[in-house]
C-alpha positions in Angstrom: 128.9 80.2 169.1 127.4 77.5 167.3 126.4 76.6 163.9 122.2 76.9 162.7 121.8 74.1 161.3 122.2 70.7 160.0 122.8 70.3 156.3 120.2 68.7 153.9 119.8 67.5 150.4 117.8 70.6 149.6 119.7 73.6 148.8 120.0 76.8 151.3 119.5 80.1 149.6 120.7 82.7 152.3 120.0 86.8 151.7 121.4 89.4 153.6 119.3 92.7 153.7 115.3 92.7 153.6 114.5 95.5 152.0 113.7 95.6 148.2 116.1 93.6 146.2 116.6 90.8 149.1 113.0 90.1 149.8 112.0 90.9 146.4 114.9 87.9 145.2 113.4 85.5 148.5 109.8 86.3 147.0 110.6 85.8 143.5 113.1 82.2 144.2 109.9 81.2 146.6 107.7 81.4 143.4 109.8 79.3 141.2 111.3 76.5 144.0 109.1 75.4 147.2 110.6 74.5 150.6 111.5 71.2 149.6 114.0 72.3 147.1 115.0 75.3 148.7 115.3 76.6 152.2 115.1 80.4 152.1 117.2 82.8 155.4 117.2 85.9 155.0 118.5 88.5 157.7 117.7 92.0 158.0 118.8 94.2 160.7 116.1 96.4 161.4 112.8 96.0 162.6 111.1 96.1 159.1 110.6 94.7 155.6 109.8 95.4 152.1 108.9 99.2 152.5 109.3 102.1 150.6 112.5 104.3 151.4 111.6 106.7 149.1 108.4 107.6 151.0 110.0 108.5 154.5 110.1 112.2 153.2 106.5 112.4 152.0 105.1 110.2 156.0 107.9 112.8 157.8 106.1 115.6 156.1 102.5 114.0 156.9 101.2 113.4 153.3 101.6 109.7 154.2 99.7 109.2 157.3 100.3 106.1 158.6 104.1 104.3 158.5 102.7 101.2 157.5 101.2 102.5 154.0 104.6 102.4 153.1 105.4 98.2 153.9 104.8 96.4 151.0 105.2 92.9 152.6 105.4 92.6 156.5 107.3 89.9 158.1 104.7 87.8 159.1 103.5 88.1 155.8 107.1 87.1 154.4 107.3 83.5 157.1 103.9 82.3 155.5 105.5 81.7 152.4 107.8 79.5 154.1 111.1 82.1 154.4 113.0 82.0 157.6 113.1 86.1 158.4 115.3 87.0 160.9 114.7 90.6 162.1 117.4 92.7 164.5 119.9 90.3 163.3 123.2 91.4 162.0 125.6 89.6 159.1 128.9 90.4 160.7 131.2 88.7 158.3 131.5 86.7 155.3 133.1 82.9 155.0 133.5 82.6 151.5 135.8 79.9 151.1 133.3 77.5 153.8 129.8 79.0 152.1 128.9 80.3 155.3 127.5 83.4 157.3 128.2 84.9 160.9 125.4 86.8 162.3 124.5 88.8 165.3 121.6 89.4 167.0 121.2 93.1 167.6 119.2 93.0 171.0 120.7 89.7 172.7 124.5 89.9 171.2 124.4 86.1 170.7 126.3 85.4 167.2 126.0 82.4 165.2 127.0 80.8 161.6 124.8 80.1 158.8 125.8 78.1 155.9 124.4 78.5 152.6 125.0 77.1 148.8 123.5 80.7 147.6 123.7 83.6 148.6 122.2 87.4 148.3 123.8 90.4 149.4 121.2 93.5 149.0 122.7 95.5 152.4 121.6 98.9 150.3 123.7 102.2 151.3 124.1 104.2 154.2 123.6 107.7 154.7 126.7 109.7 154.5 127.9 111.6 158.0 130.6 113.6 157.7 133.0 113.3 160.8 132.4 116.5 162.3 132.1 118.0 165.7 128.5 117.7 166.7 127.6 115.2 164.3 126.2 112.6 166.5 124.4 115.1 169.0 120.8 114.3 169.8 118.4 116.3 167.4 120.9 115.3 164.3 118.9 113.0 161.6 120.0 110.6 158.6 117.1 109.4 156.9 117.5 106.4 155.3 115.1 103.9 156.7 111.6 103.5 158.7 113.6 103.8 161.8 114.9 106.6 160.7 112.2 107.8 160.2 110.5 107.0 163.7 113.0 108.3 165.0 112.8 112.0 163.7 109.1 112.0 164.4 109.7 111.4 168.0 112.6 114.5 168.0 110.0 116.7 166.4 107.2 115.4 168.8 109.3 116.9 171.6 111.2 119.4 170.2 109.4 123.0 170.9 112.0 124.9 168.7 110.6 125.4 164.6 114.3 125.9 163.5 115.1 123.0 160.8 118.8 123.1 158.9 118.8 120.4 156.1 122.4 119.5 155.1 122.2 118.8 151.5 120.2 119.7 148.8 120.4 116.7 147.0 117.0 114.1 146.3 116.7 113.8 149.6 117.2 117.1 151.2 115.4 119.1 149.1 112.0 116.4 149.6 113.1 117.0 153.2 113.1 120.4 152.9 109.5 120.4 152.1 108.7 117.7 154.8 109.8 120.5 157.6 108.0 122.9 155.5 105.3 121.3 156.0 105.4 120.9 159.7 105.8 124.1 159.9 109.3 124.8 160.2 111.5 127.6 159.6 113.6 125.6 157.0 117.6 126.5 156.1 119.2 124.5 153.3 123.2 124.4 153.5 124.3 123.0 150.5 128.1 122.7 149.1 127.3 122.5 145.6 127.0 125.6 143.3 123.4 125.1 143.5 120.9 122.3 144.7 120.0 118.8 143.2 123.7 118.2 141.5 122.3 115.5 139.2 121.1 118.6 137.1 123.1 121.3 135.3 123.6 124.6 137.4 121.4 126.2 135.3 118.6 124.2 135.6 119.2 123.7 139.6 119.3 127.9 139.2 115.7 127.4 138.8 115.5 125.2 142.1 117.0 127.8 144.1 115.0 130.2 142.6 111.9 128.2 143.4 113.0 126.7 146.8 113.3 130.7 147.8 110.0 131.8 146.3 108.3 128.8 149.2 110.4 130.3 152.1 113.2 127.8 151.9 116.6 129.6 152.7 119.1 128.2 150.4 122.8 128.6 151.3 125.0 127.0 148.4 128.5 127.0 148.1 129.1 126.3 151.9 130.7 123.5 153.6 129.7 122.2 157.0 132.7 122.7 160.0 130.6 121.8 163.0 127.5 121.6 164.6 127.1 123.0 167.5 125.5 122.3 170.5 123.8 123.2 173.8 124.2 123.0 177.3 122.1 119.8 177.3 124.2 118.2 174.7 121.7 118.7 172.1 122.3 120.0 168.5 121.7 124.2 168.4 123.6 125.3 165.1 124.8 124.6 161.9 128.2 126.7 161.3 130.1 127.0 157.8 133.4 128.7 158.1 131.2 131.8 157.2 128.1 131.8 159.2 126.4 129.6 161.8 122.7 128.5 161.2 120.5 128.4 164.8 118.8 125.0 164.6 116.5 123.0 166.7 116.4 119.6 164.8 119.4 118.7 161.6 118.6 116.9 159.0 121.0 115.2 157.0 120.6 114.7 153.0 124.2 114.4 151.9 123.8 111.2 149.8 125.0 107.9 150.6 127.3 105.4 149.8 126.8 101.6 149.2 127.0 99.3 152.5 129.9 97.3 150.7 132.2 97.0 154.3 131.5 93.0 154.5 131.9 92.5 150.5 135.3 94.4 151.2 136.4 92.4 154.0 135.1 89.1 152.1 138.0 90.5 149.0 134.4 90.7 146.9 135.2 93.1 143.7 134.5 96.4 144.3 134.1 99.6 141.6 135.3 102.9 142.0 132.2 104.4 143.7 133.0 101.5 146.4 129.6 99.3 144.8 129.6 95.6 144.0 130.5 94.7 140.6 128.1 92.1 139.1 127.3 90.0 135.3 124.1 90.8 133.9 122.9 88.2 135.8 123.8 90.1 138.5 126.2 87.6 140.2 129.0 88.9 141.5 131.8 88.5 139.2 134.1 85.6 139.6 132.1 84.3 142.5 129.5 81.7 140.5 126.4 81.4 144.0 126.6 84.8 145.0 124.3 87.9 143.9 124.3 90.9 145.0 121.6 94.1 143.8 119.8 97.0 145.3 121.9 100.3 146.4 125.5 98.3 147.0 125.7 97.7 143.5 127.0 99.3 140.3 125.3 99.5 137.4 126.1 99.8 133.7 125.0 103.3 132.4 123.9 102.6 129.0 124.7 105.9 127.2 127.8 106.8 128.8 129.1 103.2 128.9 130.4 103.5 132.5 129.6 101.8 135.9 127.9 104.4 138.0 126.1 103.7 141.3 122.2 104.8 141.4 120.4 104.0 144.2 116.7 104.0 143.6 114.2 101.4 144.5 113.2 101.0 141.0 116.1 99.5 140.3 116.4 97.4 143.5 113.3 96.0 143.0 114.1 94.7 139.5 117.4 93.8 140.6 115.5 91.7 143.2 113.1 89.9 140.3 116.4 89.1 138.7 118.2 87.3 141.1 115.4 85.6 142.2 114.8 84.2 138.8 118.7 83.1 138.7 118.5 81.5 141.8 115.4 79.8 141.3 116.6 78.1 137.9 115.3 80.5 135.7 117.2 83.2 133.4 117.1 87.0 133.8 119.6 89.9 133.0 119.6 93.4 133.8 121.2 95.4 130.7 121.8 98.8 132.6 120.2 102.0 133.4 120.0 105.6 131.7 119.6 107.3 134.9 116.1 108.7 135.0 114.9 110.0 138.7 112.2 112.6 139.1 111.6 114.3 142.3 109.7 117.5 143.8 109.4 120.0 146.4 106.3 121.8 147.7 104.5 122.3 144.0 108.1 122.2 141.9 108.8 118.9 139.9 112.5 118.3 138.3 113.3 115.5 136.2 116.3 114.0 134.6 117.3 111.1 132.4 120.9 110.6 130.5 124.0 112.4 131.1 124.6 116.2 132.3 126.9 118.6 130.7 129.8 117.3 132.5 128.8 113.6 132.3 129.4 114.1 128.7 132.4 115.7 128.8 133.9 113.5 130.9 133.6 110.3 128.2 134.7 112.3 125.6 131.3 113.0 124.2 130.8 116.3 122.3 127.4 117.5 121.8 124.5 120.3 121.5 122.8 121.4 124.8 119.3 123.3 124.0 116.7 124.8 126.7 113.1 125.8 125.7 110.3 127.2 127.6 107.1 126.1 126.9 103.9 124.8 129.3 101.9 121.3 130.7 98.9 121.9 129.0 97.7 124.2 125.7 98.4 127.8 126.5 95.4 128.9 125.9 93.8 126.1 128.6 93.0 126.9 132.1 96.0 126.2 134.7 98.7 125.4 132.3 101.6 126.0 133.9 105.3 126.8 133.0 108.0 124.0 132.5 111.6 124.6 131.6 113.1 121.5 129.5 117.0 121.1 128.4 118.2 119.0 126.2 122.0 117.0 125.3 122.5 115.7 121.7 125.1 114.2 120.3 127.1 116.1 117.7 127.2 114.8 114.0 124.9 111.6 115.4 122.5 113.3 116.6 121.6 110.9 119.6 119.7 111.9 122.3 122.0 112.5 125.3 120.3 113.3 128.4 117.1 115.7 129.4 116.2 117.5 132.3 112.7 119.1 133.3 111.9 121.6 136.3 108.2 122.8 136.1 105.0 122.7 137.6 102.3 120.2 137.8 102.6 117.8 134.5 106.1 118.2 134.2 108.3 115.6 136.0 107.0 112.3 134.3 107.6 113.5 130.8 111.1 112.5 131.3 109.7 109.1 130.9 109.4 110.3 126.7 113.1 110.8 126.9 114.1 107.7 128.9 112.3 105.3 126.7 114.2 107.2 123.7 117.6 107.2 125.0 117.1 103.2 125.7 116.3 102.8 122.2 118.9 104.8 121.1 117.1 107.6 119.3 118.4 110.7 117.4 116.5 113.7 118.4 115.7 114.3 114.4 114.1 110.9 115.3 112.2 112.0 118.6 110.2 114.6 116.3 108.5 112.1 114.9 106.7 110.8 117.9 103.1 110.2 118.0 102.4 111.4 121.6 99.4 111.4 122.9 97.6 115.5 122.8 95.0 117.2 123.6 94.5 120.6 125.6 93.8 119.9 128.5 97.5 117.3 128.6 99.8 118.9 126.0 100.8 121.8 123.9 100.2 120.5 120.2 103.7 120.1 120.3 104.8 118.5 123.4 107.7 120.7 125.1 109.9 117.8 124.8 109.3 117.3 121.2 110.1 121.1 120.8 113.4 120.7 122.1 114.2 117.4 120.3 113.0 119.5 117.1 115.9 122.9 118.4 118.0 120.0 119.0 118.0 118.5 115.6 118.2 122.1 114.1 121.1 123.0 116.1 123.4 119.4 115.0 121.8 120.5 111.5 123.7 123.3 111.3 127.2 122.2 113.5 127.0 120.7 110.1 
């Protein structure tokens, strides 16, 4: 074991992780210092860079033809602006005290130290995978990156069974759902929630279900996982609850994940209570003045709760990414937080959601109004206007705008962008009714349906008094 290197004048920025917030930093600390003030590392363990995690579902179910739409930046493309990629190469531990690096390299084994004066951890999150019986059987499938990816593909390619279960019926296993729809698979969602996609209110994921069922999804909610079983061959053949067992020939996992904090943790780097690196607005990792850290292992400031929750959504790596790049580079950046805004869809169904559920609310202390409307994308009256159910949170006796969620048809989802941008600037919904939206028939009702629940809103804190 030796160490890479020999120590220079120039400074040594070294990033672990090369999806979107550590190539995204590399990139962005390339544009403000050349390689003769700073040597860029950065190690990723896989076999690709810079690509788009939240497109797996949408390649898996063969809207996205080709893998490589989704990279943004290849490797070779990353080494000709003078960083040192390292691909199938491992960080195994963290020398904080000696500013220094141990990695691996995945196919060889051969381990080495790195030194750095700055470093990036953006190591994301990994799926979660419940210990269970079964749970590593062949035909069993996290998906979390393009390998992941591949590597269902190739099960499907030789699998002659059309039996999918999906575990989960979260973000990702209800856009997985559709991706085995879409293959044409026989598709069975076990999910241990009351109902699917949790980041909504049971009502609104009611209309989900209801959906999800009308395409020929099976939901099963309220069920936990005990085993999965397998075949004579060793290969997965059944998803069993403690009710029921589920015949399948390929599993799919969409539990969630969790942040890949195990070398912060054995470093003593601080940690939050979702187990995500805690950061400044900077986002340097507190108490620790040349390291960063962004992308899914961090936590983030939720700004109408006023909590740290832990979102992990490229949108937010990727700016995390700009950010730390900037820092490093000798600029100035901060991130102020997030209000939580994801949108998402299966088959022809869009939900949305921005701000805090019911519960969120309640557990801050918040008291408020909740409102639902039904109205539609376009003018009634216009052809293919379609139905969209919006619900709304408000503050009682403020009346700011808590959180919103949207499950509709075509033209619903991004209108939770109206809401986002008003719960950042910390609007009452008596404000909201105000807006000067864009309409005309073929986009909008004359009143936009989330401009007619700001207006129930405001009437309902009206009269709370």
């Amino acid at each position: 074991m030796g160490t890479s290197g020999t120590r220079s004048a120039r400074e040594r920025l070294v990033v672990i992780g090369g999806d979107a917030a550590g190539m995204s930093a590399a990139s962005q600390a390339r544009r403000l210092k050349g390689p003769d003030e700073l040597e860029i590392v950065a190690f990723e363990r896989g076999h690709f860079t810079s690509y788009s995690a939240c497109g797996i579902p949408y390649w898996v179910g063969g809207d996205v033809g080709d893998r490589d739409l989704l990279i943004a930046r290849t490797p070779k493309e990353h080494r000709a602006r003078d960083i040192d990629l390292r691909l199938r190469t491992e960080v195994t531990e963290l020398d904080l005290d000696r500013g220094r690096v141990r990695a691996r390299d995945v196919d060889s084994g051969a381990e080495s130290w790195t030194s750095y004066d700055k470093l990036v951890i953006a190591t994301g999150a990994r799926p979660i995978r419940p210990e269970l019986p079964g749970m590593d059987a062949p035909g069993v499938h996290g998906v979390q990156t393009l390998d992941d990816g591949q590597a269902l593909l190739d099960t499907l390619a030789r699998t002659r069974g059309r039996r999918a279960v999906v575990v989960g019926a979260g973000y990702i296993g209800v856009e997985m759902a559709e991706a085995m729809i879409n293959r044409g698979y026989e598709v069975t969602v076990v999910n241990r929630g009351e109902e699917p996609m949790s980041t909504l209110d049971p009502d609104m994921g009611r209309l989900v279900h209801e959906a999800m069922e009308g395409m020929g999804i099976t939901m099963v909610n309220g069920a936990e996982v005990t085993k999965l079983s397998t075949g004579d061959d060793g290969r997965v053949r059944a998803v069993a609850t403690e009710d029921a067992e589920f015949p399948a020939d390929v599993v799919v996992l969409g539990i969630g994940v969790r942040p890949e904090t195990a070398l912060a943790r054995a470093a003593g780097l601080p940690l939050g209570e979702h187990g995500g690196l805690l950061t400044d607005r900077s986002m340097r990792v507190r108490g620790h003045e040349n390291v960063w850290a962004g992308g899914d292992c961090v936590e983030v400031l939720d700004l109408v709760s006023g909590q740290q929750r832990h979102i992990p959504l490229g949108t937010h790596a990727n700016k995390h990414g700009q950010i730390i790049g900037a820092n490093v580079g000798g600029g100035y950046a901060t991130f102020p937080g997030v209000v939580g805004t994801a949108v998402s869809k299966v088959c022809d169904l869009e939900i949305a959601r921005t701000g805090l559920r019911e519960k969120d609310a309640r557990r801050v202390g918040l008291r408020f109004e909740a409102v639902t409307i039904e109205s539609t994308s376009r003018a009634g009256y216009y052809p293919s206007a379609s139905p969209m159910t919006v619900k709304m949170l408000a503050e009682l006796r403020t009346g700011r705008l808590l959180g919103l969620q949207i499950v509709g048809r075509e033209g619903a989802g991004k209108r939770v962008d109206i809401a986002a941008v008003a719960l950042t600037a910390g609007m009452t919904v008596d404000q909201m009714t105000v807006l000067d939206l864009g309409y005309a028939p073929p986009f909008s009702p004359v009143w936009d349906p989330v401009l007619v629940a700001a207006r129930k809103a405001a009437t309902r804190i009206r009269g709370a008094g």
